[in-house]
N, CA, C and O atoms as a Tinker XYZ file with bonds, in Angstrom:
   312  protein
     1  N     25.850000  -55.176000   -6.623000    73     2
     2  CA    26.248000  -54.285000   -5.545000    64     1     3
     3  C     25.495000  -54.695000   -4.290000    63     2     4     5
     4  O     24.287000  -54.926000   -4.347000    81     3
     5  N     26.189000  -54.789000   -3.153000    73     3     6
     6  CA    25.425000  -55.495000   -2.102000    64     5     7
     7  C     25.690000  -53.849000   -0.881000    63     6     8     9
     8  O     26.557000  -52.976000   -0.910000    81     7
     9  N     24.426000  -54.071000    0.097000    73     7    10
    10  CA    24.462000  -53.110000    0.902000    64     9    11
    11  C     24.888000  -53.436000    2.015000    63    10    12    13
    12  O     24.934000  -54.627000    2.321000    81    11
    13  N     25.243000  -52.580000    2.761000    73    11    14
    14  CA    25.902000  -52.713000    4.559000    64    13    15
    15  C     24.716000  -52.700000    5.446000    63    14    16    17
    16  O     24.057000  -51.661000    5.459000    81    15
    17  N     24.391000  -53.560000    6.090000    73    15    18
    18  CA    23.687000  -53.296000    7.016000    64    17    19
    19  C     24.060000  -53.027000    7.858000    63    18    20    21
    20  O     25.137000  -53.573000    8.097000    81    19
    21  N     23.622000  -52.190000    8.779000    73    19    22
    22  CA    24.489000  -51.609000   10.004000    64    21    23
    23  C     23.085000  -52.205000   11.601000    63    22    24    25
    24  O     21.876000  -52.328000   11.406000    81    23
    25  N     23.492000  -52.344000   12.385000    73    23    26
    26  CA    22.398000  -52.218000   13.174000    64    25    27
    27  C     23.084000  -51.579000   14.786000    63    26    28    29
    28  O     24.254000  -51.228000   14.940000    81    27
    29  N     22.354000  -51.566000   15.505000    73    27    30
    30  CA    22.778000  -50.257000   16.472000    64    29    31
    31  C     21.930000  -51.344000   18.030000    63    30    32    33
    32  O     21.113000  -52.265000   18.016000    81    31
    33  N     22.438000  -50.839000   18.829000    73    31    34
    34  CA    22.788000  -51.338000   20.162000    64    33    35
    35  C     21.688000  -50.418000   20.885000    63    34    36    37
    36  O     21.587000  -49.200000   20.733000    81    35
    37  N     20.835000  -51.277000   21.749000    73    35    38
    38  CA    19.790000  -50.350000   21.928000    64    37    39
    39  C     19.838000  -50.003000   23.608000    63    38    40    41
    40  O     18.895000  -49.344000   24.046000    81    39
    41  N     20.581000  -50.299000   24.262000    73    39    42
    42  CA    20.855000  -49.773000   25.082000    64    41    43
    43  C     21.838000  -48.168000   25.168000    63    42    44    45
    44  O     21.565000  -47.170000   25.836000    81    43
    45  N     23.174000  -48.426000   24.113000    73    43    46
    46  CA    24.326000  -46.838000   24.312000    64    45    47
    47  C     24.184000  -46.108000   22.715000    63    46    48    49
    48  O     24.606000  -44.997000   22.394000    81    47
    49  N     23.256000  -47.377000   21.606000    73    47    50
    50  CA    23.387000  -46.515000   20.865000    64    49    51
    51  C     24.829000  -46.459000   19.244000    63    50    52    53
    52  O     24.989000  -46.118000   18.072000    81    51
    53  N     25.300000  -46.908000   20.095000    73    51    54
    54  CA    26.932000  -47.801000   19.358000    64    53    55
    55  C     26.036000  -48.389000   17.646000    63    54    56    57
    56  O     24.983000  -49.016000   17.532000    81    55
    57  N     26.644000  -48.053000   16.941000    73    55    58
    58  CA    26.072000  -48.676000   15.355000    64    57    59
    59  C     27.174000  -49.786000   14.932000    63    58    60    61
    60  O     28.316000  -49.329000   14.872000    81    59
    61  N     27.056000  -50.974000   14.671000    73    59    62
    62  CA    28.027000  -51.332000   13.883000    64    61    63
    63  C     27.708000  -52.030000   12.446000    63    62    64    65
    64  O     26.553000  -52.426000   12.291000    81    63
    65  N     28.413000  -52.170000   11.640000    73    63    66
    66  CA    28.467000  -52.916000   10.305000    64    65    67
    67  C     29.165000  -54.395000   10.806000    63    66    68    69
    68  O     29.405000  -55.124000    9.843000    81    67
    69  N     29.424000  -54.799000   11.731000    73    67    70
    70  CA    30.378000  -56.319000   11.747000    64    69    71
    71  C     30.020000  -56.432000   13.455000    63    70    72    73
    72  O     30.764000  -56.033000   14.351000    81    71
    73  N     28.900000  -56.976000   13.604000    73    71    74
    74  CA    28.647000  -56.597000   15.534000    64    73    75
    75  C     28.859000  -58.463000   15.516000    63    74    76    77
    76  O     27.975000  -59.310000   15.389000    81    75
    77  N     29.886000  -58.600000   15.638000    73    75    78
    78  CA    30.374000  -59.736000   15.900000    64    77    79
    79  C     30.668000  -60.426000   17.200000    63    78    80    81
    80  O     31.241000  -61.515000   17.174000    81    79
    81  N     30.200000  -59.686000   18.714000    73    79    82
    82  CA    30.602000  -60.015000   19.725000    64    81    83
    83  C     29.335000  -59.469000   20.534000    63    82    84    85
    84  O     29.381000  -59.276000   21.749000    81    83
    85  N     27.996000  -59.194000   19.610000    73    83    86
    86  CA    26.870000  -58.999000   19.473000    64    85    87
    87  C     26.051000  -60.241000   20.387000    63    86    88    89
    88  O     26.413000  -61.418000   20.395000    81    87
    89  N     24.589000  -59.558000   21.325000    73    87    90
    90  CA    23.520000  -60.567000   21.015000    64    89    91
    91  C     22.114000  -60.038000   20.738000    63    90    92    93
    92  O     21.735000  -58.910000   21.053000    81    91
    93  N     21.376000  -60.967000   20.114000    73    91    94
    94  CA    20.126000  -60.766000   19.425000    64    93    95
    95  C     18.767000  -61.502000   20.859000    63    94    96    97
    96  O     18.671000  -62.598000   21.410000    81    95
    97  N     17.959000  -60.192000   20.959000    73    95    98
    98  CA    17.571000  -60.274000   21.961000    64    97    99
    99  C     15.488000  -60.453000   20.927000    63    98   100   101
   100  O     15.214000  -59.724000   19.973000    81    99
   101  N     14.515000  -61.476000   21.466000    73    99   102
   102  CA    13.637000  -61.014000   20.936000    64   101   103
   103  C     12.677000  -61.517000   22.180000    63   102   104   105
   104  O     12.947000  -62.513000   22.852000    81   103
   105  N     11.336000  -60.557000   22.422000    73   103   106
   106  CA    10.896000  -60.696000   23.511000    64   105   107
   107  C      9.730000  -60.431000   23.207000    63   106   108   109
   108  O      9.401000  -59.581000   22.380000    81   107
   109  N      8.785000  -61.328000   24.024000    73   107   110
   110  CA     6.970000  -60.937000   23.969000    64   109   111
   111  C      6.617000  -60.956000   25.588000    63   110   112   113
   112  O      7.598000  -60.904000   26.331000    81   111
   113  N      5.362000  -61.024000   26.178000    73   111   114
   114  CA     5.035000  -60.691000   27.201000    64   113   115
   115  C      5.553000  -61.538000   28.148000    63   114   116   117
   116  O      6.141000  -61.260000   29.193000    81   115
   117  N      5.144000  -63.083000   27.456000    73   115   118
   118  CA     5.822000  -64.338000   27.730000    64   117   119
   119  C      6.807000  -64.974000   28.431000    63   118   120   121
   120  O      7.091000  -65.632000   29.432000    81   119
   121  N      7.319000  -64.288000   27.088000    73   119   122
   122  CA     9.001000  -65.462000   26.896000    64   121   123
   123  C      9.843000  -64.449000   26.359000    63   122   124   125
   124  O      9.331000  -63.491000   25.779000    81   123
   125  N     11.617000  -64.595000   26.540000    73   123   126
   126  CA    12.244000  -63.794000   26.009000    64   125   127
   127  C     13.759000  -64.909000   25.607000    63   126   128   129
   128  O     14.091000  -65.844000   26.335000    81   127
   129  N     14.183000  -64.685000   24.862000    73   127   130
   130  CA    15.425000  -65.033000   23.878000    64   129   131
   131  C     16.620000  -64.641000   23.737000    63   130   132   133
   132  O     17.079000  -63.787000   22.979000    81   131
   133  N     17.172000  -65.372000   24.582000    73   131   134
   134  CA    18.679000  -64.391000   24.276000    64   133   135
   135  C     19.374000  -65.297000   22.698000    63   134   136   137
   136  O     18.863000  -66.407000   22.550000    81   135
   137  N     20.066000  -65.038000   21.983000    73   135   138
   138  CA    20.686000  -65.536000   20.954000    64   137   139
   139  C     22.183000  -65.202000   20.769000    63   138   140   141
   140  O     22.183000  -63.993000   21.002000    81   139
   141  N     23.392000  -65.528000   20.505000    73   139   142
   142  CA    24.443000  -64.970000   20.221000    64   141   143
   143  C     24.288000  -64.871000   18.710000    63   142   144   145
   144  O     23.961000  -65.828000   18.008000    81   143
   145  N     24.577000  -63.502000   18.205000    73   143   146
   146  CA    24.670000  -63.167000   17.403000    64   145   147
   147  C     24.676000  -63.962000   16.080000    63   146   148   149
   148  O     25.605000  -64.639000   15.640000    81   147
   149  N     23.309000  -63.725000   15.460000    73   147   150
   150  CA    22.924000  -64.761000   14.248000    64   149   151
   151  C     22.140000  -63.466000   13.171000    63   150   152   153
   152  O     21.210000  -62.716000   13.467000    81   151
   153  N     22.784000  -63.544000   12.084000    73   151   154
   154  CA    22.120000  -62.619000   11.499000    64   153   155
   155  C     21.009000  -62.557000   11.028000    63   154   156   157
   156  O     20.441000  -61.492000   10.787000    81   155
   157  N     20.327000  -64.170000   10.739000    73   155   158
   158  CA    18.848000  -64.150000   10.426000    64   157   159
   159  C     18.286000  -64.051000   11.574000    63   158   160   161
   160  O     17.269000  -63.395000   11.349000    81   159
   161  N     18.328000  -64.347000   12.873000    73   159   162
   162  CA    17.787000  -63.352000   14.111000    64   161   163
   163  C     18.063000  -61.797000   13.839000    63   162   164   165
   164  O     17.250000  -61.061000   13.281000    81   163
   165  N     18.833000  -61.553000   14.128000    73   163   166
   166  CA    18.790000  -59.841000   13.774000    64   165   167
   167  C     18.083000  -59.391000   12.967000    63   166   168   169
   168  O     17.390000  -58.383000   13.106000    81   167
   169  N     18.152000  -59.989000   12.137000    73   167   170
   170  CA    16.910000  -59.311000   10.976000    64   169   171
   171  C     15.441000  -59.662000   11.237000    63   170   172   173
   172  O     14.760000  -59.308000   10.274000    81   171
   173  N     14.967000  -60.038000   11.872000    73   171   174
   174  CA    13.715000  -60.600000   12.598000    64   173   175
   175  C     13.366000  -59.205000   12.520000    63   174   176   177
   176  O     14.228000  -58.327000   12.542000    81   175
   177  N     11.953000  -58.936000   12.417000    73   175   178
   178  CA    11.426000  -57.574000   12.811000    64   177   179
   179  C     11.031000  -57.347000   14.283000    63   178   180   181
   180  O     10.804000  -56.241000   14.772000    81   179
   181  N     10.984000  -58.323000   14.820000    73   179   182
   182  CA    11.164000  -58.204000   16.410000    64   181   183
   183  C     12.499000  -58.693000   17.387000    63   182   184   185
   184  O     12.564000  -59.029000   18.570000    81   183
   185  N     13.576000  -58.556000   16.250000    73   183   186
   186  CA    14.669000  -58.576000   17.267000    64   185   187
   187  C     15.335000  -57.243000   17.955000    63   186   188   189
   188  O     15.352000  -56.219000   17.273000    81   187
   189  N     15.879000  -57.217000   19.266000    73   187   190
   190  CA    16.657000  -56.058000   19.816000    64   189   191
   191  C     17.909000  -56.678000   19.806000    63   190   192   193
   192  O     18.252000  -57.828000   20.078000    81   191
   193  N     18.788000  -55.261000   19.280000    73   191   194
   194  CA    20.566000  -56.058000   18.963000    64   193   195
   195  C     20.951000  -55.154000   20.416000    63   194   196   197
   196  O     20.278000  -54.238000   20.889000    81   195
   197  N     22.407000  -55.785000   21.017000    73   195   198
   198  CA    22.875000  -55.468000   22.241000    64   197   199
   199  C     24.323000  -55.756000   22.059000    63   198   200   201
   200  O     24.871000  -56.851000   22.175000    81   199
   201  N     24.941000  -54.440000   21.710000    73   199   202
   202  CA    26.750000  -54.704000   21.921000    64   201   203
   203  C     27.556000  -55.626000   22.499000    63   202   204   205
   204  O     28.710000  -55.902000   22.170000    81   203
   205  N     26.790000  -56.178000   23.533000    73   203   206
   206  CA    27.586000  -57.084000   24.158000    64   205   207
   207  C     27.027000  -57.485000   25.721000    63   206   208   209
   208  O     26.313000  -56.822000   26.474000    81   207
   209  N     27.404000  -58.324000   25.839000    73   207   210
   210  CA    26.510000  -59.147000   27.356000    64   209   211
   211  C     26.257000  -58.018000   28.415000    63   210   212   213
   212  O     25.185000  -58.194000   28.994000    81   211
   213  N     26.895000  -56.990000   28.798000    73   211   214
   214  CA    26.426000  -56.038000   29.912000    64   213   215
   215  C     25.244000  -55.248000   29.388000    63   214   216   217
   216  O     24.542000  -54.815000   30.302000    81   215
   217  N     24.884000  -54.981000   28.330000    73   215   218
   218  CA    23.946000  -54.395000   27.749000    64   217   219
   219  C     22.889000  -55.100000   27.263000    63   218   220   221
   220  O     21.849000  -54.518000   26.954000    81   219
   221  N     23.092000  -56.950000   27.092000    73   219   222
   222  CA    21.833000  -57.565000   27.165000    64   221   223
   223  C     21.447000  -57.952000   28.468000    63   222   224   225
   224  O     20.356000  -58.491000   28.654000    81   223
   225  N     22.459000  -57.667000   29.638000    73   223   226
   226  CA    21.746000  -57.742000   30.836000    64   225   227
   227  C     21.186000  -56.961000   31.370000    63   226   228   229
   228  O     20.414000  -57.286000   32.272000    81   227
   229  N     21.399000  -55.402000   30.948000    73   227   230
   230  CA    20.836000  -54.417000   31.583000    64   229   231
   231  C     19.333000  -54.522000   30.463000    63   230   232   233
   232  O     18.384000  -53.941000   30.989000    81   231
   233  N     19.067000  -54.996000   29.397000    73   231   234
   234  CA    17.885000  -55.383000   28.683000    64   233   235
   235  C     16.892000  -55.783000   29.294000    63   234   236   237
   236  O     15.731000  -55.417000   29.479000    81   235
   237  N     17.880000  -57.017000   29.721000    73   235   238
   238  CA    16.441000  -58.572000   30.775000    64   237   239
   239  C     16.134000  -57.683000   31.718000    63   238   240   241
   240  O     15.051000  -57.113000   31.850000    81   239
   241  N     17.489000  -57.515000   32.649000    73   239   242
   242  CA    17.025000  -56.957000   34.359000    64   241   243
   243  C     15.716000  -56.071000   34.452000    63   242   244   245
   244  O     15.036000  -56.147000   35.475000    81   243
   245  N     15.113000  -54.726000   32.792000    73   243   246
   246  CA    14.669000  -54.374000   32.480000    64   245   247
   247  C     13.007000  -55.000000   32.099000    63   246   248   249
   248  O     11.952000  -54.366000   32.119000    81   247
   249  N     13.233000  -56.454000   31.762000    73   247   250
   250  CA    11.960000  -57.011000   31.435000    64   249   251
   251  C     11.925000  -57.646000   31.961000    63   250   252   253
   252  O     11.141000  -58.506000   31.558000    81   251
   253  N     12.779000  -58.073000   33.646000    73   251   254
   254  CA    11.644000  -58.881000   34.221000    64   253   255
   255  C     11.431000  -58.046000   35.673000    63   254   256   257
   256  O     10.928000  -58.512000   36.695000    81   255
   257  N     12.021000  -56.515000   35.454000    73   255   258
   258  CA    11.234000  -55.187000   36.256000    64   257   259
   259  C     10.149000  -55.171000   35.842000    63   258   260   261
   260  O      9.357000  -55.464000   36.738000    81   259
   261  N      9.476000  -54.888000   34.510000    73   259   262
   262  CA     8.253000  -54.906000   33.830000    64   261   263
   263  C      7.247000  -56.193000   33.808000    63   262   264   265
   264  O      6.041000  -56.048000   33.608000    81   263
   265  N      7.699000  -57.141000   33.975000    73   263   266
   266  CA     7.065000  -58.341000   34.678000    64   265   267
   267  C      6.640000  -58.496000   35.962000    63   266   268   269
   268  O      5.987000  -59.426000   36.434000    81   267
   269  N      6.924000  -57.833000   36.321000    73   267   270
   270  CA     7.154000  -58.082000   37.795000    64   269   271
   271  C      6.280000  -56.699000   38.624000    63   270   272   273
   272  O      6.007000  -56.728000   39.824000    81   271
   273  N      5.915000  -55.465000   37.638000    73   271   274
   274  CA     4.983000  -54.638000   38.338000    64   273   275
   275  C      3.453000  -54.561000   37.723000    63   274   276   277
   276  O      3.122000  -54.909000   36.590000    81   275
   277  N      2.593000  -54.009000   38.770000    73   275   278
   278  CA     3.317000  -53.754000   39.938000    64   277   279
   279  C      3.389000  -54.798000   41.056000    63   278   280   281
   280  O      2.726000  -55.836000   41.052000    81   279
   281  N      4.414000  -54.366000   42.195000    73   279   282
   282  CA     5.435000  -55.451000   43.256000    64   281   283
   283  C      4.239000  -56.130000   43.846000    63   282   284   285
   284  O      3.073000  -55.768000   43.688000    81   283
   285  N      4.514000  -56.803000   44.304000    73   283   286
   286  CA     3.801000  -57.747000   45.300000    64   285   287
   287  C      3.377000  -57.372000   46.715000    63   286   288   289
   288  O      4.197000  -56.818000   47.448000    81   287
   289  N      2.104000  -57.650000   47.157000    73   287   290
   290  CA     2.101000  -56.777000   48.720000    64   289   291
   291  C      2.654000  -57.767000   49.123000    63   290   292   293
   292  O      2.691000  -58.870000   48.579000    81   291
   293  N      3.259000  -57.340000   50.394000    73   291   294
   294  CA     3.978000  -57.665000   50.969000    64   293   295
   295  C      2.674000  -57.951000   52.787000    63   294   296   297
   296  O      1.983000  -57.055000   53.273000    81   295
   297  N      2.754000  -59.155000   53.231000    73   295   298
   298  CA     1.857000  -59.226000   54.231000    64   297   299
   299  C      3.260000  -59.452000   55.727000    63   298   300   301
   300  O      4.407000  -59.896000   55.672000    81   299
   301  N      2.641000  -59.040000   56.609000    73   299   302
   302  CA     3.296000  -58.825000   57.803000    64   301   303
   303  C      2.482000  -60.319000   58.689000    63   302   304   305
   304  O      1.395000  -60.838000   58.436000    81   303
   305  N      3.226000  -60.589000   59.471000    73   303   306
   306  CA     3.151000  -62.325000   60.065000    64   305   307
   307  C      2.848000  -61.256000   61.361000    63   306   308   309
   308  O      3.495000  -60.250000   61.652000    81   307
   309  N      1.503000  -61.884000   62.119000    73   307   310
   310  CA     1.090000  -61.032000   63.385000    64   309   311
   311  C      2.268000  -62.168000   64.439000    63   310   312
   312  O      2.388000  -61.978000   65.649000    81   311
């Protein structure tokens, strides 16, 4: 008897059993990974799954906001 794995979209939340149009996202402070959908990535204990490309972009845009604070001063040219 074999089980379903289901995994879920971490941006809306969406669960699927067949996320076939899926990507596998895995990220450290570093470096980050986009993957199209590979199931031994997904199963990584540090992968994030993402329904589909608008939701692994709203992911990144997300980690390289967090990279990026806080902003940079900004200097004024006399």
């Amino acid at each position: 008897m074999s089980s379903l794995k289901e995994f879920q979209c971490e941006i809306c939340g969406i669960v699927s059993g067949n996320p076939i149009h899926w990507f596998v996202i895995e990220c450290g402070d570093q470096k980050l990974a986009v993957v199209k959908w590979d199931l031994n990535a997904a199963n990584s204990p540090t992968a994030r799954h993402f329904c589909g490309e608008a939701h692994a972009q709203v992911y990144i845009s997300r980690w390289f906001e967090s990279m990026c604070s806080p902003p940079k001063a900004v200097f004024k040219a006399s």
